[in-house]
OpenMM code with the backbone's topology and positions (N, CA, C; nanometers):
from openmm import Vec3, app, unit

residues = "UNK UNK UNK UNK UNK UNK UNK UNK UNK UNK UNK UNK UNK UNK UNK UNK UNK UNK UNK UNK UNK UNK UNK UNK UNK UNK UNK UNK UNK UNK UNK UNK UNK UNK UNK UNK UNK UNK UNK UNK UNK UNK UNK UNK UNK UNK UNK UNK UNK UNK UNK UNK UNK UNK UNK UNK UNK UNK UNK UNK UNK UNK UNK UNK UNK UNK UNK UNK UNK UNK UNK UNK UNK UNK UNK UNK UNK UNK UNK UNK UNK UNK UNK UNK UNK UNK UNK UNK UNK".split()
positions = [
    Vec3(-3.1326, 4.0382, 5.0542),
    Vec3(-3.0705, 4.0809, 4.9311),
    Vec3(-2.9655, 4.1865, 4.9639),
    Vec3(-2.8334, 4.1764, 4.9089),
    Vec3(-2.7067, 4.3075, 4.9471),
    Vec3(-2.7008, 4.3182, 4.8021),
    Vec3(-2.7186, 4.4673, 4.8700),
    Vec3(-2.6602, 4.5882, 4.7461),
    Vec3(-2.7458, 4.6023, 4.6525),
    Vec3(-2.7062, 4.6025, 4.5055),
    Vec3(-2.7792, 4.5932, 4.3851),
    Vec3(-2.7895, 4.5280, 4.3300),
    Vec3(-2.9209, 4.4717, 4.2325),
    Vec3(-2.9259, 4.3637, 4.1215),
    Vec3(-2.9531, 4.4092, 4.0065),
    Vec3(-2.8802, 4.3821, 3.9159),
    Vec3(-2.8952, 4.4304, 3.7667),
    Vec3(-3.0166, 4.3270, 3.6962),
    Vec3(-3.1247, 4.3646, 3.6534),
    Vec3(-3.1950, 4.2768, 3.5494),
    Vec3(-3.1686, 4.2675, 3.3751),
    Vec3(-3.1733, 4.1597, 3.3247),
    Vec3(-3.1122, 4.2023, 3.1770),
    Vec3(-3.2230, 4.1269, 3.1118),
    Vec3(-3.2367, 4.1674, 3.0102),
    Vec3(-3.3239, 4.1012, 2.8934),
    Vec3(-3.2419, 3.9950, 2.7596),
    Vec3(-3.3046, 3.9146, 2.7259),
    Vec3(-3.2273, 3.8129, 2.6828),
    Vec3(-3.2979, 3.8240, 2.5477),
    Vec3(-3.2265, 3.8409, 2.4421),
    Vec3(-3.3320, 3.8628, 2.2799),
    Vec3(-3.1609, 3.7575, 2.1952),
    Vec3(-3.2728, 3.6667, 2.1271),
    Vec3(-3.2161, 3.6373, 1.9914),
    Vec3(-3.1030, 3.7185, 1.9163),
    Vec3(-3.0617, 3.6778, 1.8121),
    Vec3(-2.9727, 3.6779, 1.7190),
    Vec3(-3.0250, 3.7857, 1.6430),
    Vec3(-3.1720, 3.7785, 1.6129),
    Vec3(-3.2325, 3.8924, 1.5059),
    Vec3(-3.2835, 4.0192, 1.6085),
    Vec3(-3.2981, 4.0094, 1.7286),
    Vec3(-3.3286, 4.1305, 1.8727),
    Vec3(-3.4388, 4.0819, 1.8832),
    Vec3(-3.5139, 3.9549, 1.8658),
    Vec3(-3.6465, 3.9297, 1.9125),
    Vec3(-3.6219, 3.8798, 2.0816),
    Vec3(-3.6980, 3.9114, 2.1641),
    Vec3(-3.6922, 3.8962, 2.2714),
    Vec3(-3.7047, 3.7098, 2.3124),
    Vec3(-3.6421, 3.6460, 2.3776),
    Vec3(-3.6614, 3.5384, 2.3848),
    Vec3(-3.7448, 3.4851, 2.4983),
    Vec3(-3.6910, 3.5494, 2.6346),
    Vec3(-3.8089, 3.5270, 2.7459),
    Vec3(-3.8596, 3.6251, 2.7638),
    Vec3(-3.9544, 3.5707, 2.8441),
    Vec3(-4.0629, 3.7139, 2.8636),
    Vec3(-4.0157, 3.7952, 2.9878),
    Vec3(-3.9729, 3.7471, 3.0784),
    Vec3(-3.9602, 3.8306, 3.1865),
    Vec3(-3.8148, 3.8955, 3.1407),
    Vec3(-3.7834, 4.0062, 3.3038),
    Vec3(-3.6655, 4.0264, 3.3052),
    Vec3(-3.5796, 3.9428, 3.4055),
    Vec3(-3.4562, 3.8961, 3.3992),
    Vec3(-3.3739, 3.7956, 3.4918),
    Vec3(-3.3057, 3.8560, 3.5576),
    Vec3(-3.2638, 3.7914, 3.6286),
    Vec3(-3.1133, 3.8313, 3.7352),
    Vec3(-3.0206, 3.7585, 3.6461),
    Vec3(-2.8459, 3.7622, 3.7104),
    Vec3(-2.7564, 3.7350, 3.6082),
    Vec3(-2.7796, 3.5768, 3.6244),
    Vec3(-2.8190, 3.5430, 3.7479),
    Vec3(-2.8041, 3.3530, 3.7976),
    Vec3(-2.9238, 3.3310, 3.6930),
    Vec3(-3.0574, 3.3531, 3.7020),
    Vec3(-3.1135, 3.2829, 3.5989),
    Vec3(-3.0935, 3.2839, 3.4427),
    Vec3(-3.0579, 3.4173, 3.4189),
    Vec3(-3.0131, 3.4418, 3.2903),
    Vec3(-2.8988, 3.3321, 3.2549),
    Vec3(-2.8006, 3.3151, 3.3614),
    Vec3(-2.6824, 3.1711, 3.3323),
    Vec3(-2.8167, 3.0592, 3.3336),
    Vec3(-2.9123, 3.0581, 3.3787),
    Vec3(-2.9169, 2.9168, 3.3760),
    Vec3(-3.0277, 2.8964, 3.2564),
    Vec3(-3.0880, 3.0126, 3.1999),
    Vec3(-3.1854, 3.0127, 3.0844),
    Vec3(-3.1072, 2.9962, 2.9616),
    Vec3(-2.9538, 3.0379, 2.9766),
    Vec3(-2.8801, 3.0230, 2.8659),
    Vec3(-2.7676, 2.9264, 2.8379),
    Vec3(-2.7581, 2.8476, 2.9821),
    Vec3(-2.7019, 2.7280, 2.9671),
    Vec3(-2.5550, 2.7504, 2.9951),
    Vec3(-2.5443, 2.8552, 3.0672),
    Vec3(-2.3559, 2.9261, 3.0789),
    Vec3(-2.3590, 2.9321, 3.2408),
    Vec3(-2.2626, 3.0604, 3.2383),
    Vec3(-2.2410, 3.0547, 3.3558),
    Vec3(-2.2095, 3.2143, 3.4426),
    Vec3(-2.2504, 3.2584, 3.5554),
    Vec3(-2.2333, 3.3536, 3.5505),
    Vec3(-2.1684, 3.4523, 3.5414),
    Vec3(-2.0019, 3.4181, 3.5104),
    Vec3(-1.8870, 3.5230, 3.4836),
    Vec3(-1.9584, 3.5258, 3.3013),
    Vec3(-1.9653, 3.4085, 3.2366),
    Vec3(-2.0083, 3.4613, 3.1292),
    Vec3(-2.0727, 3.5689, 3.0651),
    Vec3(-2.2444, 3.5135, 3.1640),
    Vec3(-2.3353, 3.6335, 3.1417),
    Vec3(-2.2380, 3.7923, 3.1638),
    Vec3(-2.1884, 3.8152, 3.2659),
    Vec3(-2.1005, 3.9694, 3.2931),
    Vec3(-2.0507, 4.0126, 3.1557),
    Vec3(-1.9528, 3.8857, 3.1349),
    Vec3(-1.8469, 3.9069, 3.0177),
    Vec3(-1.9235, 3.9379, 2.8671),
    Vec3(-2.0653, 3.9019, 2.8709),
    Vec3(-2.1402, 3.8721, 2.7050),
    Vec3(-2.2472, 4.0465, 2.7592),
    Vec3(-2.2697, 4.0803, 2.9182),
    Vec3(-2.3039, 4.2358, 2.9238),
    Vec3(-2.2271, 4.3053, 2.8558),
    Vec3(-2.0985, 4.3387, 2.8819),
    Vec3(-1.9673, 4.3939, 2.9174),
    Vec3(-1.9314, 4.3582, 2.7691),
    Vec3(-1.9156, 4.3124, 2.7019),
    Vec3(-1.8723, 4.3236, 2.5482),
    Vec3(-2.0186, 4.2636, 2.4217),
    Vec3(-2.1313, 4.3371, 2.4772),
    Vec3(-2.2439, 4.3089, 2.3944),
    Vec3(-2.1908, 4.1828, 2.2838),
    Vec3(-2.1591, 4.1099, 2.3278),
    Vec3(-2.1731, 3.9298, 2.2852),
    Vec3(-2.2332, 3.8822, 2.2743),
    Vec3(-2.2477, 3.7501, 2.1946),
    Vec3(-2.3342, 3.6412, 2.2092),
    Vec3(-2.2980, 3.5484, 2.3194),
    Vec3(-2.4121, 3.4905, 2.3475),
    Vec3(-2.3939, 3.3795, 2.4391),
    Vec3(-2.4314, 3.2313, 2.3585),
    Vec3(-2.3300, 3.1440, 2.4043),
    Vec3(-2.3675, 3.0085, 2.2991),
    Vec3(-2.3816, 3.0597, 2.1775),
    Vec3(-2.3513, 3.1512, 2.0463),
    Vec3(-2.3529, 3.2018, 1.9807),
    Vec3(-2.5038, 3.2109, 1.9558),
    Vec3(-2.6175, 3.2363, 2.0092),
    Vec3(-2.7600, 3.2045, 2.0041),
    Vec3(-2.8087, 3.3864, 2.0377),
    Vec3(-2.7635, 3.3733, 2.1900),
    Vec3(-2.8321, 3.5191, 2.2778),
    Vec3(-2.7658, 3.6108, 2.3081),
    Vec3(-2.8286, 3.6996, 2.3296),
    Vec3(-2.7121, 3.8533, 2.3444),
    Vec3(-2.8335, 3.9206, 2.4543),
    Vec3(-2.7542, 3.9394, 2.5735),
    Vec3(-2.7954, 3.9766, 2.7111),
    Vec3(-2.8111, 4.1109, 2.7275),
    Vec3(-2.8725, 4.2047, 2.7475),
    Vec3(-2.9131, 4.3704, 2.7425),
    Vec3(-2.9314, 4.3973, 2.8735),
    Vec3(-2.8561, 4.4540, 2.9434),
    Vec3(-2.8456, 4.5244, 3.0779),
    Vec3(-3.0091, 4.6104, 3.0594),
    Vec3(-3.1196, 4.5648, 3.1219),
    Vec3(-3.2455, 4.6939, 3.1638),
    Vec3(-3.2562, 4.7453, 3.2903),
    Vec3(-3.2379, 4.6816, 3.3686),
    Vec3(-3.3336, 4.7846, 3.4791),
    Vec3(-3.2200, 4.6997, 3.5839),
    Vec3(-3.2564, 4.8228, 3.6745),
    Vec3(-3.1876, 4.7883, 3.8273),
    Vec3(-3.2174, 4.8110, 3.9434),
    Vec3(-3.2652, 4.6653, 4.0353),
    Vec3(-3.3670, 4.6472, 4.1238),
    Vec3(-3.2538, 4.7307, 4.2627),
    Vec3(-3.3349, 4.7966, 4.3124),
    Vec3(-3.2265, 4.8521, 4.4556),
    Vec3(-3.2591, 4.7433, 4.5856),
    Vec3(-3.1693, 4.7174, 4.6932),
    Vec3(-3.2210, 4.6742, 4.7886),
    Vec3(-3.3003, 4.7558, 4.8930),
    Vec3(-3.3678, 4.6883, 5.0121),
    Vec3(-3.4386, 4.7368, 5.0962),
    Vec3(-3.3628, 4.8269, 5.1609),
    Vec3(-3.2491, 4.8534, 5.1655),
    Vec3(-3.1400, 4.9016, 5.2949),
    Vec3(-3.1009, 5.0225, 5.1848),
    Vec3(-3.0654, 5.0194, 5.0995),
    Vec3(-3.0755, 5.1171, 4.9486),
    Vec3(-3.1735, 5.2524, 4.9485),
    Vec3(-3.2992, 5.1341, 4.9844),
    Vec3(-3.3944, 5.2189, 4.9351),
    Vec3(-3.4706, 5.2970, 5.0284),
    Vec3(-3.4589, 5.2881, 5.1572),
    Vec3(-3.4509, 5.3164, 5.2825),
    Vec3(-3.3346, 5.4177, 5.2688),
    Vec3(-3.2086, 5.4571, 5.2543),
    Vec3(-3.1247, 5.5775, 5.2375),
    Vec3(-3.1759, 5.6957, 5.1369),
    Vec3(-3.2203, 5.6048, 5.0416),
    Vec3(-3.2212, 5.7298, 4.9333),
    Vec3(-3.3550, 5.7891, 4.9997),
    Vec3(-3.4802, 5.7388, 5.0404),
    Vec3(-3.5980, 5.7699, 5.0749),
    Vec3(-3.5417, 5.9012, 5.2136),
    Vec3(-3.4742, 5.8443, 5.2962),
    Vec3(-3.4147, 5.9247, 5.3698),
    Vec3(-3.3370, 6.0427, 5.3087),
    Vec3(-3.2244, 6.0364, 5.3024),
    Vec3(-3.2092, 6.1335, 5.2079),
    Vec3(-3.2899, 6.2554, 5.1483),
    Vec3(-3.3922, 6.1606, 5.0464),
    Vec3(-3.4673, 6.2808, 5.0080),
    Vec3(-3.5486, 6.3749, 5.0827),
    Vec3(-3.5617, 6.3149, 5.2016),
    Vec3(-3.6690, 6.3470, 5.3108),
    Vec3(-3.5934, 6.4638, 5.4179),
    Vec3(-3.4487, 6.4498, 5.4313),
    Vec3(-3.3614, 6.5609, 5.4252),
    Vec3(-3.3839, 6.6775, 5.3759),
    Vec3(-3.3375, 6.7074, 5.2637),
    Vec3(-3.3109, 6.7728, 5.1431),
    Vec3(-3.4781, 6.8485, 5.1387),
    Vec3(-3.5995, 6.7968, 5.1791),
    Vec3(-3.7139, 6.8388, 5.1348),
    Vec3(-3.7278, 6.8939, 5.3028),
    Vec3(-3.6821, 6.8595, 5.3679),
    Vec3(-3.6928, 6.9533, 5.5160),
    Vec3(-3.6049, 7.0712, 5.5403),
    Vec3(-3.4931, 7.0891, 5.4688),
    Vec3(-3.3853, 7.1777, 5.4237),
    Vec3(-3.4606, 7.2955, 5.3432),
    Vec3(-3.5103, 7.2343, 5.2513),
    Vec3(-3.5771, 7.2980, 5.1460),
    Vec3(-3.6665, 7.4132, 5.2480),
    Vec3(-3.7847, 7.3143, 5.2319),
    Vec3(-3.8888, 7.4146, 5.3406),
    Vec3(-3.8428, 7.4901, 5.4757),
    Vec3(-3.7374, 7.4851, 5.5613),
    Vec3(-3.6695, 7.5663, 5.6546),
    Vec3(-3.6472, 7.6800, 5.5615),
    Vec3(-3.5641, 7.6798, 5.4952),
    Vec3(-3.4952, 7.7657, 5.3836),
    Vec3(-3.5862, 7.8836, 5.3313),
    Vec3(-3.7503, 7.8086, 5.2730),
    Vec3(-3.8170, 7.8911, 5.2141),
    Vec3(-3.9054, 7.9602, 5.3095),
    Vec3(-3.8733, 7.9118, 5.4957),
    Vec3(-3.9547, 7.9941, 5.5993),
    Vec3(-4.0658, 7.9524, 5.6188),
    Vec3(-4.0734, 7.8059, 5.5791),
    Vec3(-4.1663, 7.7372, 5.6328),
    Vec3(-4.1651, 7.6129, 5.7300),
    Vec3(-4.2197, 7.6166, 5.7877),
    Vec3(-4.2115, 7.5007, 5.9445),
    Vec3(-4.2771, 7.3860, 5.8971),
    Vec3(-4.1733, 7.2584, 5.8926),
    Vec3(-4.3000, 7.0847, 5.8915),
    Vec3(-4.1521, 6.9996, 5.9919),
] * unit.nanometer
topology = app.Topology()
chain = topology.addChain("A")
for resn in residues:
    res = topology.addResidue(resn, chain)
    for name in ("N", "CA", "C"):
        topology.addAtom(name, app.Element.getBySymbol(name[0]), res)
């Protein structure tokens, strides 16, 4: 997996949720019968899709290589920390 994946939720015309899970943009094109510049374009101007669904940007899965930096990172910053406050790890 590179980089980031956005998950979106897919709800009806009235905001009832239509599937149960959350999708990536490829299944979301293929649960809604479009295509995936669509899905972007119906995020990106809260649209309908097929005049039926309207796609809701939720959550955003990081990759392994992602998540491995930030973990690093923080692991920095928390060894910085404790030097700082005169303590040894």
């Amino acid at each position: 997996m590179r980089g980031r994946k956005n998950l979106y939720k897919i709800v009806d015309q009235n905001g009832k949720q239509a599937f149960e899970d959350l999708l990536d943009c490829q299944q979301a094109a293929e649960k809604t019968g479009t295509t995936k510049q669509n899905v972007y374009q119906a995020v990106e101007n809260y649209a309908l899709v097929n005049k039926k669904y309207r796609i809701i940007p939720e959550d955003t899965k990081l990759s392994r290589k992602l998540d491995f930096e930030l973990l690093a990172e923080g692991d920095r910053y928390r060894k910085w920390m404790l030097r700082a406050a005169g303590r040894r790890r």
